[in-house]
C-alpha positions in Angstrom: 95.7 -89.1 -59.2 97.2 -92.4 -59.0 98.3 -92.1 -55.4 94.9 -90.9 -54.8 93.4 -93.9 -55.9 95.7 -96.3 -54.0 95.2 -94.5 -50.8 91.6 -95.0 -50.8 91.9 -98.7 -51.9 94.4 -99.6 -49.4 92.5 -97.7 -46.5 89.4 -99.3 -47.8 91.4 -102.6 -47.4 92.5 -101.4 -43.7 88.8 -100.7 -42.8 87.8 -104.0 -44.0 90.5 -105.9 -41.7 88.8 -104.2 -38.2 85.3 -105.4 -39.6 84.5 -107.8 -42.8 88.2 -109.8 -42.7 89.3 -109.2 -38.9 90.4 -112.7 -38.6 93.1 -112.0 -41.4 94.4 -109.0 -39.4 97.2 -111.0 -38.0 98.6 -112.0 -40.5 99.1 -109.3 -42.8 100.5 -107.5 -40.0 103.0 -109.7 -39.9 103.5 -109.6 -43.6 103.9 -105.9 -43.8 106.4 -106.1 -40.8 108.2 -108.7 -41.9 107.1 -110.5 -39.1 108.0 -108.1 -36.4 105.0 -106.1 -35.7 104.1 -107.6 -32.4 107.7 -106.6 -31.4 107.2 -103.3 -32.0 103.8 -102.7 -30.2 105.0 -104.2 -27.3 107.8 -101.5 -27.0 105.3 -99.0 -25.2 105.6 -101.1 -22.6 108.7 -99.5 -21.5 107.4 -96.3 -21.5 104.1 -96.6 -19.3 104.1 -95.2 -15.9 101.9 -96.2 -13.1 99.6 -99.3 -12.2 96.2 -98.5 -14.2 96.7 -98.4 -18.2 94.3 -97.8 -21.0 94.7 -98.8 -24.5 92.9 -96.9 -27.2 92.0 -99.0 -30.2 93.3 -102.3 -29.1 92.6 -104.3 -32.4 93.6 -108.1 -31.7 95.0 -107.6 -28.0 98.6 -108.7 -28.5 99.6 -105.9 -26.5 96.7 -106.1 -24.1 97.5 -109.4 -23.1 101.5 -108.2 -22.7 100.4 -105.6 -20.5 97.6 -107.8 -18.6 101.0 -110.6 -18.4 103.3 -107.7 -17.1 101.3 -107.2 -14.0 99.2 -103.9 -15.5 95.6 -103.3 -14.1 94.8 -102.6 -18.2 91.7 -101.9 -20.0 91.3 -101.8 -23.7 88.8 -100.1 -25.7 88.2 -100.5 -29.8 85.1 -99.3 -31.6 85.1 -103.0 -33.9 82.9 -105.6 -32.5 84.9 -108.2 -34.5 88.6 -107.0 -32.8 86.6 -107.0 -29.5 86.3 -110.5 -30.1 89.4 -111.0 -30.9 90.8 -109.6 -28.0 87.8 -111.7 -25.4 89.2 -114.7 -27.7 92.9 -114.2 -27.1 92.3 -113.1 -23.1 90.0 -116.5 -22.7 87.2 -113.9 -21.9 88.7 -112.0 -19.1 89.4 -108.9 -21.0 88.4 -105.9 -19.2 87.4 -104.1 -22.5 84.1 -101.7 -23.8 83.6 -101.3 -26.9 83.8 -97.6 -27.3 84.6 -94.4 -29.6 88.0 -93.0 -28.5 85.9 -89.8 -28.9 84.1 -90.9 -25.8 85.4 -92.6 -23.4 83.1 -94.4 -20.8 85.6 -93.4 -18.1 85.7 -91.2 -15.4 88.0 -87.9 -15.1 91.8 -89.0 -13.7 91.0 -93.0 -14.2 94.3 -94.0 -15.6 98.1 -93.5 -14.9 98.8 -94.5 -18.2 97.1 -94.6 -22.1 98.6 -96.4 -24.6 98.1 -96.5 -28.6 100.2 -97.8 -31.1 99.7 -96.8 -35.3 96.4 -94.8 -34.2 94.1 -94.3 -36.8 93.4 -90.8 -37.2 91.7 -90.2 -34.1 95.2 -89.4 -32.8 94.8 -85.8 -34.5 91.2 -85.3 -33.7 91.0 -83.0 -30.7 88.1 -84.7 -29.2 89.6 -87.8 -29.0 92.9 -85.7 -27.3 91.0 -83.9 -25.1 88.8 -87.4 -24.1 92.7 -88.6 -23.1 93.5 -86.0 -21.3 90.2 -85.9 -19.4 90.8 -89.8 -18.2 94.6 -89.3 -17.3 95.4 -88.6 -13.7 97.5 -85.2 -12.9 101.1 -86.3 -14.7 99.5 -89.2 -16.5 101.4 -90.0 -19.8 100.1 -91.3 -23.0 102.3 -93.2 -25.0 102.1 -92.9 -28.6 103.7 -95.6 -31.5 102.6 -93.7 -34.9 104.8 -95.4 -36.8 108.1 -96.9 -37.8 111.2 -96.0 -39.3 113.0 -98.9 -41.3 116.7 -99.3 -41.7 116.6 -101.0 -44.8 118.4 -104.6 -45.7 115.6 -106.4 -47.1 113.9 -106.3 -50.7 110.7 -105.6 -49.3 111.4 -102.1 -47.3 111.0 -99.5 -50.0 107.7 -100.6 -50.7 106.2 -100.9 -47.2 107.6 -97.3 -46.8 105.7 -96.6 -50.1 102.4 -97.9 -48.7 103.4 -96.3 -45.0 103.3 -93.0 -47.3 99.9 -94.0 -49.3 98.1 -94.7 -46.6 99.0 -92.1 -44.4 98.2 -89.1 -47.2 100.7 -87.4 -46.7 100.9 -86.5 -43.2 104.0 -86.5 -41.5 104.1 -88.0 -37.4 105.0 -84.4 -36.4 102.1 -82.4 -37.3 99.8 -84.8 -35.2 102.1 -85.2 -32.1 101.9 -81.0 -32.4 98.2 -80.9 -32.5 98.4 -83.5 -29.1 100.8 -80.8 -27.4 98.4 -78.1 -28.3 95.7 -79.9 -26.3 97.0 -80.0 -23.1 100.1 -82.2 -23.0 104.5 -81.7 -22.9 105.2 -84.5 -25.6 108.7 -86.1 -26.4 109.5 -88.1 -29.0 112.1 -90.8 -29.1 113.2 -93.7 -31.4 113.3 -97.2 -30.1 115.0 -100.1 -32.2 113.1 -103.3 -32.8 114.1 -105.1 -34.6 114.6 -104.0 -38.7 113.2 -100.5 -37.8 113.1 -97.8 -35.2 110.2 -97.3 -33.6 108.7 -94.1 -33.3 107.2 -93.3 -29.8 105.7 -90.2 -28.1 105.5 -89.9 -24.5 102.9 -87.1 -23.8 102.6 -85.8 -20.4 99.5 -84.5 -19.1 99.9 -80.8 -18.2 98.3 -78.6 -15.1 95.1 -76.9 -16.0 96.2 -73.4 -17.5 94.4 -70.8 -14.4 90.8 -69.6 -15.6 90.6 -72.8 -18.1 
C-alpha cells in the first residue's frame, strides 16, 4: 500500500517535469544520477547504425544535439510542448523535431536507419508504439534501447535511487518489455555498457524480414 502510494506520487512528480516544471528537468536528472545522466544517454551513440536517426521522446535534447554534433541526419520527436522547447532552445532553433505521439509517427515507412530511446516511458511496451518503430525503420534498421541502469554501488545515495528505480517502474523488470519488442517484429540483444558509477543497460533491436503472408 505504501509503495503504492509512492509510485503514483513520484510518477505524478515525473509527469509534471515533461509539462508544469520542465525547466527543472535538468537538474534533477543530474541529482538522481549523481551527475552522470547525460553520460549515459549519450552511450547509444555507439550503437546507432546508418546516417538517418530518430529519437523517440527526446525530452531536453542533450542527446539530440550529440547526435546532430556527431554528424547524424537526426530527428527528434516528444509529445511535451514544453521539452520541444527545450530542445528548439538548446539546438538555437534548428532542431528538426514534431511534436508527436510515439504511437504515431508522422513518418513514412523505412525513413530511418536508426531509432533511438533512452529510459522510455512506457510506450516502450505498448505494441503500437513498437509496431509505429518498426514501420519507420528501413530493412535491418536497429533501434537502440537505454531502459535503465545498473549501479555499482560506492556512494551513500545508490540504494535509494535503486529504491525509487523500483517505485517508479511498478514492478516491471527491463526483460519483460525488451520481450514484448522481440515479439513485434525485431532480433533484440542486450548488452551492458559502463558509464561511469553504473552499467548501462542497452538493447539493440534489429528489425526483422516480414514473416511470408504477414
Amino acid at each position: 500500500m505504501v509503495n503504492s502510494i509512492l509510485r503514483k506520487l513520484l510518477l505524478w512528480g515525473f509527469d509534471q517535469l515533461y509539462t508544469r516544471f520542465a525547466w527543472a528537468y535538468d537538474s534533477v536528472a543530474a541529482l538522481a544520477s549523481l551527475g552522470e545522466w547525460q553520460q549515459w544517454v549519450r552511450a547509444v551513440i555507439s550503437f546507432v547504425q546508418g546516417e538517418r536517426v530518430l529519437e523517440i521522446a527526446h525530452g531536453s535534447g542533450h542527446l539530440y544535439r550529440a547526435l546532430r554534433d556527431a554528424g547524424y541526419r537526426a530527428i527528434a520527436i516528444d509529445r511535451s510542448a514544453a521539452m520541444a522547447r527545450l530542445l528548439q532552445h538548446r539546438s538555437n532553433g534548428t532542431a528538426l523535431q514534431a511534436q508527436a505521439d510515439a504511437r504515431h509517427l508522422p513518418f513514412a515507412d523505412a525513413t530511418f536507419d536508426s531509432i533511438v530511446t533512452t529510459f522510455p516511458t512506457p510506450f516502450v511496451r505498448d505494441p503500437r508504439a513498437i509496431r509505429e518503430a518498426r514501420r519507420v525503420l528501413r530493412p535491418g534498421g536497429w533501434w537502440v534501447i537505454m531502459p535503465a541502469v545498473m549501479w555499482r554501488g560506492g556512494h551513500p545515495l545508490v540504494p535509494v535511487l535503486r529504491w525509487a528505480h523500483r517505485i517508479t517502474s511498478g514492478g516491471h523488470e527491463p526483460l519483460s518489455a525488451v520481450q514484448q519488442v522481440a515479439e513485434c517484429g525485431f532480433d533484440c540483444t542486450s548488452w551492458l555498457y559502463p558509464v561511469g558509477r553504473a552499467d548501462a543497460i542497452i538493447w539493440t533491436c534489429v528489425k526483422l524480414p516480414e514473416a511470408p503472408g504477414a
